[in-house]
C-alpha positions as CSV (number, residue, x, y, z in Angstrom):
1,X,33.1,-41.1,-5.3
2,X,35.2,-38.3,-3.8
3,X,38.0,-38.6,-1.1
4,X,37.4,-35.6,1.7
5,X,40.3,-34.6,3.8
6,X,40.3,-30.6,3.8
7,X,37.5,-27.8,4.5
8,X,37.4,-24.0,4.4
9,X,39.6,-25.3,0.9
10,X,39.7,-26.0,-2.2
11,X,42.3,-29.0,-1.7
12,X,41.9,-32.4,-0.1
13,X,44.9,-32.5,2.6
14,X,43.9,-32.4,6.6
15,X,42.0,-35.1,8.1
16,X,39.6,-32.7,10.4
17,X,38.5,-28.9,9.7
18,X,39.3,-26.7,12.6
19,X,37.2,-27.1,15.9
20,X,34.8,-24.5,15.4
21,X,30.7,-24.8,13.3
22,X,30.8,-22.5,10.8
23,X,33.4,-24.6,8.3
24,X,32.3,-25.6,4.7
25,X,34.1,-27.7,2.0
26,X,34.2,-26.8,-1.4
27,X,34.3,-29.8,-4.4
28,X,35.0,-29.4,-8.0
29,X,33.3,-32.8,-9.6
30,X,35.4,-31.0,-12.9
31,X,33.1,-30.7,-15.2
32,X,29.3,-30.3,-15.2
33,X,27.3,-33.7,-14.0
34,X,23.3,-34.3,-13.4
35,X,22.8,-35.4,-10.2
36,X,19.9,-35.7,-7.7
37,X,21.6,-36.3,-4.0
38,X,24.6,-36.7,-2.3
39,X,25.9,-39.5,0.1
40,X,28.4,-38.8,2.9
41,X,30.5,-41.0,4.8
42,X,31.3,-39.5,8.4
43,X,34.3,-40.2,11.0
44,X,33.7,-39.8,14.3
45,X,33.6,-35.8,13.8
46,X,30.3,-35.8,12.1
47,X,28.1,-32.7,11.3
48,X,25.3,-32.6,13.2
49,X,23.6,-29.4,11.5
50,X,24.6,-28.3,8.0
51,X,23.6,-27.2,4.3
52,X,24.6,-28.3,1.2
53,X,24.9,-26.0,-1.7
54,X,24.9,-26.5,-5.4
55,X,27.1,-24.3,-8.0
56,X,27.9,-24.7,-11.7
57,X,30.1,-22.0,-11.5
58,X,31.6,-22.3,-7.6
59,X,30.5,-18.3,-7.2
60,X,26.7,-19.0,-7.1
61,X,25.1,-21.0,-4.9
62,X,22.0,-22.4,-4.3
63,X,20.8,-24.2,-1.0
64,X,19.8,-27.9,-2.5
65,X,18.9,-30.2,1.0
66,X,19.8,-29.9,4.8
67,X,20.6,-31.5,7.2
68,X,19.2,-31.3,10.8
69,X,19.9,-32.9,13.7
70,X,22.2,-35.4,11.9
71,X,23.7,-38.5,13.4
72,X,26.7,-39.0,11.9
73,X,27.8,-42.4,9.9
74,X,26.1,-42.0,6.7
75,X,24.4,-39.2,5.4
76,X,21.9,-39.6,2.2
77,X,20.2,-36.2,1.1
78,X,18.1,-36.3,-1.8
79,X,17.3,-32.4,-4.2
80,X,15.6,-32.0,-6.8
81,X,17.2,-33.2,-10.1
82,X,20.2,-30.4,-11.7
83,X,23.3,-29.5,-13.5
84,X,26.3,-29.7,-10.7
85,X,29.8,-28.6,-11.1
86,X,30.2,-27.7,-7.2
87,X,29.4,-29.2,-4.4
88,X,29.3,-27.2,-0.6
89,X,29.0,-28.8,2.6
90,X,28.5,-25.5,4.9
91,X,28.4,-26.5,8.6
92,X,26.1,-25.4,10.9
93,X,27.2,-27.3,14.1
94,X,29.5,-30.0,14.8
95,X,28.1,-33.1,16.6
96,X,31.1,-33.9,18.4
97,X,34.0,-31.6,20.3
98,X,36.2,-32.0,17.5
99,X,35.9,-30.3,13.7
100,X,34.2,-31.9,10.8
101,X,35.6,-34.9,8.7
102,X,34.1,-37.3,5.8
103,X,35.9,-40.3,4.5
104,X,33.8,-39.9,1.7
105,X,31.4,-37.6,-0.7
106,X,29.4,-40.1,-3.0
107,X,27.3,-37.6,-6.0
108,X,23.9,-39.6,-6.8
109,X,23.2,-39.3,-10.6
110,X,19.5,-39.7,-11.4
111,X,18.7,-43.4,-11.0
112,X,20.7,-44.0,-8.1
113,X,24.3,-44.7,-9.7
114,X,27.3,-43.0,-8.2
């Protein structure tokens, strides 16, 4: 599991991102991992509509899952099985006035463990 504090950055240091959709948050997992979903842990300032991406290099990305129409609390997206360095979060839209913040980022390896 992965503390969140920052986006539009590559360090974990702000609580929220700024007020506006189109933030993102960029993790380095450090090395190379296999996994096959994400979980997130929302505050309050959830995203309602975003992407996440998938790099082993953190230059090329590919779009793994979405979500749409989110509710905030506790996000599960599933993708099909890979090789993950990076991790993206790209927001779409906010679902509340504030920015975007996660307690947590949880990587799924392939049968289910963290």
């Amino acid at each position: 599991e992965i503390s969140v504090r920052d986006w539009s950055s590559d360090v974990c240091s702000s609580d929220l991102s700024e007020f506006s959709d189109n933030e993102w948050l960029k993790i380095d997992l450090r090395s190379p991992r296999d996994l096959v979903g994400v979980r997130l842990y929302w505050e309050i300032a959830y995203g309602k509509d975003y992407d996440l991406l998938t790099s082993t290099d953190g230059e090329t990305w590919t779009n793994a899952a979405q979500m749409r129409d989110g509710d905030g609390d506790v996000d599960e997206l599933a993708f099909s099985p890979r090789s993950v360095r990076y991790l993206k979060i790209q927001g779409v839209k906010r679902g509340a006035e504030w920015g975007y913040s996660l307690w947590e980022v949880e990587p799924l390896s392939p049968g289910g463990s963290p």
